[in-house]
VOVO-950911 format. One record per residue (C-alpha): x, y, z; residue in one letter. Coordinates in steps of 0.2 Angstrom, whole numbers, padded with zeros to 4 digits, always signed. Last residue first. Layout:
<sites>
XYZA/...
</sites>
This chain:
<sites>
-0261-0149+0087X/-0245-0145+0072X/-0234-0136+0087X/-0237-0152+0099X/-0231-0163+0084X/-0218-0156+0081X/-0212-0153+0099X/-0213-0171+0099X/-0203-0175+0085X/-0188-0163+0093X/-0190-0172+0107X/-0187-0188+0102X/-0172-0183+0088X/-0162-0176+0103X/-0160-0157+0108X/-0143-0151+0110X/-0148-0133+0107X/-0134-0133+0092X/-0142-0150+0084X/-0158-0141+0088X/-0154-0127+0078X/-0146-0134+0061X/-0164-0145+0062X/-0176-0134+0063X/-0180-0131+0046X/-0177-0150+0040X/-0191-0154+0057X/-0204-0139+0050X/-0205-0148+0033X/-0193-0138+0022X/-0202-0130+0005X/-0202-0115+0012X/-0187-0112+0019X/-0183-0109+0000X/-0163-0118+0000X/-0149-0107-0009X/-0139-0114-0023X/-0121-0119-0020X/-0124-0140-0021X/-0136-0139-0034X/-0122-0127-0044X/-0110-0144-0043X/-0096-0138-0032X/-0080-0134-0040X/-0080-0117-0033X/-0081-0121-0015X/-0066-0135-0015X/-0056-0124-0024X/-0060-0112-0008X/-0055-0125+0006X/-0039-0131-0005X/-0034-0111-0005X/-0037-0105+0009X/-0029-0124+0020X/-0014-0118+0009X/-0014-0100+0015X/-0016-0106+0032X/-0001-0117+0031X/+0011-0104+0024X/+0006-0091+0037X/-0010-0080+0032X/-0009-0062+0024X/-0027-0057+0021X/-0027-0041+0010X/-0044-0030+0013X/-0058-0023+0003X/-0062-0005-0001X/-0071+0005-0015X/-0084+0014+0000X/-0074+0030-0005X/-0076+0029-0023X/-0096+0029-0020X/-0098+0042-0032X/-0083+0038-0047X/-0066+0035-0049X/-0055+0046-0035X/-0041+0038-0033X/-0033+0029-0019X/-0044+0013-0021X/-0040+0007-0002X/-0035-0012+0004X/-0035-0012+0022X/-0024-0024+0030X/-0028-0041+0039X/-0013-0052+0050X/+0002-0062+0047X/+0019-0048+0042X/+0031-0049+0032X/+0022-0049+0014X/+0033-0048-0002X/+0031-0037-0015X/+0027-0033-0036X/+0015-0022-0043X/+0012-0023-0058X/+0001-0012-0072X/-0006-0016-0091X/-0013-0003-0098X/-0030-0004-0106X/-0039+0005-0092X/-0026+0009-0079X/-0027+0002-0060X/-0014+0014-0052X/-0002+0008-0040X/+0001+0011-0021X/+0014+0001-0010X/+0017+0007+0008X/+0014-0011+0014X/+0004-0004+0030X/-0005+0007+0017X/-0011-0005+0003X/-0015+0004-0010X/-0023-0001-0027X/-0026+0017-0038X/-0043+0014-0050X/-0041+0023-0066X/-0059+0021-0076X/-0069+0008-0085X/-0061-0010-0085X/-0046-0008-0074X/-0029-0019-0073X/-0018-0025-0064X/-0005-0040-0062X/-0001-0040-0045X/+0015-0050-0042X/+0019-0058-0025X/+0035-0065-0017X/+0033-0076-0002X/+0036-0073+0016X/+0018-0070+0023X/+0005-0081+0010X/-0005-0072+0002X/-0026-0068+0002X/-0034-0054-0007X/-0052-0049-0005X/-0067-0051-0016X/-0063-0068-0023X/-0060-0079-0037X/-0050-0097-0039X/-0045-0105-0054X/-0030-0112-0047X/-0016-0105-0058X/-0024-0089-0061X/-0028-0083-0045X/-0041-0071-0050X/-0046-0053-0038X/-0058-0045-0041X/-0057-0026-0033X/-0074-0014-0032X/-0083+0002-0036X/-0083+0004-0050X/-0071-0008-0059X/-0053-0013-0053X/-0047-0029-0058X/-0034-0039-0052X/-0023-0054-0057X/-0015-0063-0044X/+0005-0071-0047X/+0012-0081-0032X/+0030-0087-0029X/+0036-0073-0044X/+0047-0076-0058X/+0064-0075-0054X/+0074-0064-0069X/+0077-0049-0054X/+0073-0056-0036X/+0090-0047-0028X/+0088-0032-0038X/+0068-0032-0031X/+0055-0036-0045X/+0040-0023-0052X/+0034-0008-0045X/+0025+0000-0059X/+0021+0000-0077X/+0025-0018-0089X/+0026-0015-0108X/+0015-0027-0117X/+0023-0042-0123X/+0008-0054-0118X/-0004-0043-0128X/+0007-0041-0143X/+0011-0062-0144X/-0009-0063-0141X/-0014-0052-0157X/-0001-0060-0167X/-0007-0079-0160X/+0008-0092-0166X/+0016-0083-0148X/+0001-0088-0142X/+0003-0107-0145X/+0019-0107-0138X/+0015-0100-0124X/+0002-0112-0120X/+0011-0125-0121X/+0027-0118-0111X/+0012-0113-0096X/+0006-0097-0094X/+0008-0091-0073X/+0023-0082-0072X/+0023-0075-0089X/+0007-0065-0087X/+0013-0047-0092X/+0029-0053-0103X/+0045-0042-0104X/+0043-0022-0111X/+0049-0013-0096X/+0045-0018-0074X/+0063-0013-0065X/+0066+0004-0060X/+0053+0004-0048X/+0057-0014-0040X/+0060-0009-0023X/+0074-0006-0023X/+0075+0005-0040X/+0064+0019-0031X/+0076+0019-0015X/+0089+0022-0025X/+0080+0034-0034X/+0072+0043-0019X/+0090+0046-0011X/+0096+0053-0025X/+0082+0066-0026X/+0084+0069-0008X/+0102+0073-0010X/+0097+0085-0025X/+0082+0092-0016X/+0095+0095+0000X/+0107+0102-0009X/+0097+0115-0018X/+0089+0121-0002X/+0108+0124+0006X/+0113+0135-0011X/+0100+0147-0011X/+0100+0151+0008X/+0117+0152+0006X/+0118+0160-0010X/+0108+0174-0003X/+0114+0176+0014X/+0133+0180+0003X/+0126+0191-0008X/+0117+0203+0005X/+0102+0216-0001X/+0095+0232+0000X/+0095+0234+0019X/+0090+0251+0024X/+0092+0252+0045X/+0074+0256+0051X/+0064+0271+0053X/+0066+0281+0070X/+0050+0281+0079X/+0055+0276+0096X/+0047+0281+0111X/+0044+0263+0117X/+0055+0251+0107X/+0051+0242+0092X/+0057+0227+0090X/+0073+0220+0085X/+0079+0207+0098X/+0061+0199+0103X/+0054+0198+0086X/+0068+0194+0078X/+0071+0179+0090X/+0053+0172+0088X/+0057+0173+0068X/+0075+0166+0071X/+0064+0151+0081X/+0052+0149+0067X/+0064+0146+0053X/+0079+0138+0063X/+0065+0125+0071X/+0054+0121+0053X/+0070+0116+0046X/+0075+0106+0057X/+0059+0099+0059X/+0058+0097+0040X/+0075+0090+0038X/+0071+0076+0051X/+0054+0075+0042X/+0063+0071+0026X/+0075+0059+0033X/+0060+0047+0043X/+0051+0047+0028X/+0064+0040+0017X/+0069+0026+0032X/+0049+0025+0031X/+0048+0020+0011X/+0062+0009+0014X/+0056+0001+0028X/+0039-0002+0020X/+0048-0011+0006X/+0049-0028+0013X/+0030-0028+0018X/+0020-0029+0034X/+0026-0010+0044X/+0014-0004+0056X/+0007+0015+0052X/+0016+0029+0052X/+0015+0046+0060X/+0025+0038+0075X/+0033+0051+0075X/+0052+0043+0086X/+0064+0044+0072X/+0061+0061+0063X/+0058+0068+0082X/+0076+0061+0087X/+0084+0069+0073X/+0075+0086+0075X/+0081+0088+0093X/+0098+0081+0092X/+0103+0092+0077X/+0094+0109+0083X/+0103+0113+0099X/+0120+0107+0093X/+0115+0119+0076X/+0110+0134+0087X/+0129+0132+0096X/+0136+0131+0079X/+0128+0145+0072X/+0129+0159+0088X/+0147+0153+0088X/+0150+0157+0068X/+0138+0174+0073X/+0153+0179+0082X/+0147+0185+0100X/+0151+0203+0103X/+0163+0211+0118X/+0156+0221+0130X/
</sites>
């Protein structure tokens, strides 16, 4: 019978392989939602190195399985086997294929790094987006300011297309053990979780009082360190409405894992009504914001946020005062 060139055998395992491992690298599901402009970059990256690893994984395993069945030991055999001290050919091939692939994936990883803003933070101004021509001016007259402000930029900073524009919305944020700030400097408000506005470009300016602190956000696939004395960015645009999980990726202390808060992105008209609600709350007069001791309420000030809720008129609120005080 007449042997099957191993070229066939190739080609034939290779239609086998190709379909299979391509449709599995696009149909996981390992990811989570997409809700950022660079999320697709990140998974169309993903989604080519689990195509090669499935591949991969199928023409390693399956010649194993293969081996095992063609070339095993047969009953009564005890012959040793063929002495195989080496092949030059299988060797560069096996050498050659893996180096093409890490190059071309190396590639790949650049170009995706550079569009998403990687390549572009350097030695421009931290907080230029948000300080005023007044106010630079002044610093610049400031040595110790001037250096500050002209500290070199780490991280994923503007697209190709948004290069030279400054950002629709810049928030400062601070890590410390074991928790986020965040400051919005051009309203004066401060919270405990981060809210933007879906559609518009925003810059994280961070930064980290006592150790390294890693900001992730893992439905935008973004992740940047929080460095103690180093200024970091991290630039991107929201895509999607709804509440993500904002998770200190590094390990910074004991109660690292309960560093979380969440990133809020509202439409355009929510983040508004956000922000007007929450410069209304900070500009309150600290009377206004100070808690009240029930105690010093009469029984009718204490009750009266229930009975409103209860429907219960003015009369018979007074009278079931007066039939407690009896």
């Amino acid at each position: 019978m007449q042997k099957v060139p191993v070229s066939l055998w190739t080609l034939l395992a290779g239609m086998f392989i190709a379909p299979i491992s391509i449709w599995i690298g696009q149909h996981h599901h390992l990811l989570p939602e997409q809700a950022s402009q660079q999320a697709p970059l990140v998974d169309g990256f993903f989604n080519v190195m689990f195509t090669i690893a499935i591949a991969l994984f199928l023409i390693v395993e399956g010649t194993i399985l293969i081996f095992l069945f063609v070339y095993r030991r047969r009953t009564g055999d005890n012959s040793d086997g063929v002495p195989i001290e080496g092949n030059l050919a299988l060797e560069i091939f096996w050498t050659a294929i893996p180096s093409v692939i890490v190059i071309g994936l190396g590639i790949y990883s650049v170009d995706v790094y550079n569009q998403m803003g990687g390549l572009e933070p350097g030695t421009h101004p931290h907080h230029v987006a948000h300080v005023s021509g007044t106010a630079m001016a002044a610093s610049m007259n400031d040595n110790s300011q001037s250096q500050s402000l002209a500290a070199p930029n780490i991280g994923i900073g503007a697209s190709p297309q948004t290069k030279n524009k400054p950002a629709d919305l810049v928030v400062d944020v601070k890590g410390i053990q074991f928790a986020w700030l965040f400051n919005y400097p051009e309203t004066g408000i401060v919270a405990g979780e981060l809210h933007v506005p879906v559609g518009a470009d925003v810059q994280l300016n961070l930064s980290a009082d006592d150790v390294i602190h890693s900001f992730w956000v893992p439905q935008f696939r973004l992740k940047q360190d929080a460095i103690p004395g180093v200024p970091t960015e991290l630039r991107f645009v929201a895509t999607k409405p709804g509440v993500y999980p904002v998770v200190c990726a590094e390990l910074c202390g004991g109660y690292h894992g309960s560093m979380r808060t969440q990133v809020v992105v509202h439409s355009p008209e929510d983040f508004n009504n956000w922000l007007t609600e929450n410069q209304l709350a900070q500009k309150q007069e600290p009377q206004q914001i100070i808690a009240v001791n029930p105690d010093n309420l009469s029984p009718s000030e204490f009750l009266e946020p229930y009975v409103q809720e209860m429907g219960i008129n003015a009369e018979n609120m007074q009278s079931l005062v007066e039939e407690g005080n009896r």
